[in-house]
C-alpha positions, 0 to 999 in steps of 0.5 A: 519560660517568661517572667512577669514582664514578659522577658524570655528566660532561661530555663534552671537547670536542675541538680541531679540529687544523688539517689541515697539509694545507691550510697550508705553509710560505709562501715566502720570496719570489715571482719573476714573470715579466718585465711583458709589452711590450704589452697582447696578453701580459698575459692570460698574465703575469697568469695566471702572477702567480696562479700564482706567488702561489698557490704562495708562500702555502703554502695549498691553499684558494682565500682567496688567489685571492679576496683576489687577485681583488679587483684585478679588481672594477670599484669597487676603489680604491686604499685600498679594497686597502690593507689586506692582511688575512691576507696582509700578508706575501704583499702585501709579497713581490708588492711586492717582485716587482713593484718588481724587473720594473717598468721604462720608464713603468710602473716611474716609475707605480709608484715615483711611487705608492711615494713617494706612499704614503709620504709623503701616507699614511705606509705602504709601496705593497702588491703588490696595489696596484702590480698595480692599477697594472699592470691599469689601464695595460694596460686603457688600453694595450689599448683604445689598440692596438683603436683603432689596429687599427681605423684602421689596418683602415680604412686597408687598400685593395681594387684591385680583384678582382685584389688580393683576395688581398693585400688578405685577407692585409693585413687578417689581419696588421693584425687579428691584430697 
């Protein structure tokens, strides 16, 4: 390019706008559903947990999805999800969410971790780490209930072959829960 004297000019470089597409409004706060009572319904609860969060960020990428996920990863501790990175609005909205549906023995882990990290470490618990809490009780809960399933599969009586059909039906409800 040239200017009207004839001098070579460099060419401005123009500054990508970011696509409003891709970035709303984050909500103001996020509403899960009521924790699950057992570990068969926490598939279900967990999906609507991404859902939810998805929806609240105000993204349509998937950098909300990774940053959640990282709950799931086997190594993941307790500090290593302190730090909430770009979602530090997002992880106090979940706290807040959780706090609200946590109730019974999960409600005491989760406010004794609340306290803790306040006290020992002079921080607010975040909501991917009270759901690290969430994963792992129902992680035990789960193995727990295939335990007793198994016991309780082992406990089932054939009579004879009269009694195949109840014994069928006793074994399908035991295993099916």
């Amino acid at each position: 390019l040239y200017d009207r004297n004839g001098n070579k000019v460099e060419k401005k470089k123009k500054k990508k706008k970011k696509d409003k597409r891709d970035h709303k409004k984050e909500a103001e706060s996020i509403k899960f559903l009521p924790l699950p009572k057992d570990a068969a319904g926490f598939a279900a609860w967990k999906e609507n947990v991404f859902t939810k969060v998805q929806q609240a960020c105000g993204r349509t990428d998937n950098k909300v999805m990774e940053w959640l996920l990282d709950v799931e990863h086997d190594s993941v501790t307790h500090d290593k999800i302190a730090d909430s990175g770009k979602f530090a609005t997002l992880d106090i909205k979940m706290i807040n969410a959780i706090t609200e549906i946590a109730r019974g023995e999960l409600g005491r882990m989760i406010l004794e971790a609340t306290e803790e990290e306040r006290r020992v470490k002079h921080r607010c618990l975040k909501g991917r780490q009270a759901l690290l809490i969430i994963y792992r009780y129902f992680s035990v809960n789960s193995k727990l209930t295939q335990v007793f399933k198994l016991t309780d599969l082992m406990k089932v009586k054939l009579k004879g072959d009269e009694d195949l059909n109840n014994f069928l039906i006793s074994w399908k409800k035991i295993y099916r829960g």
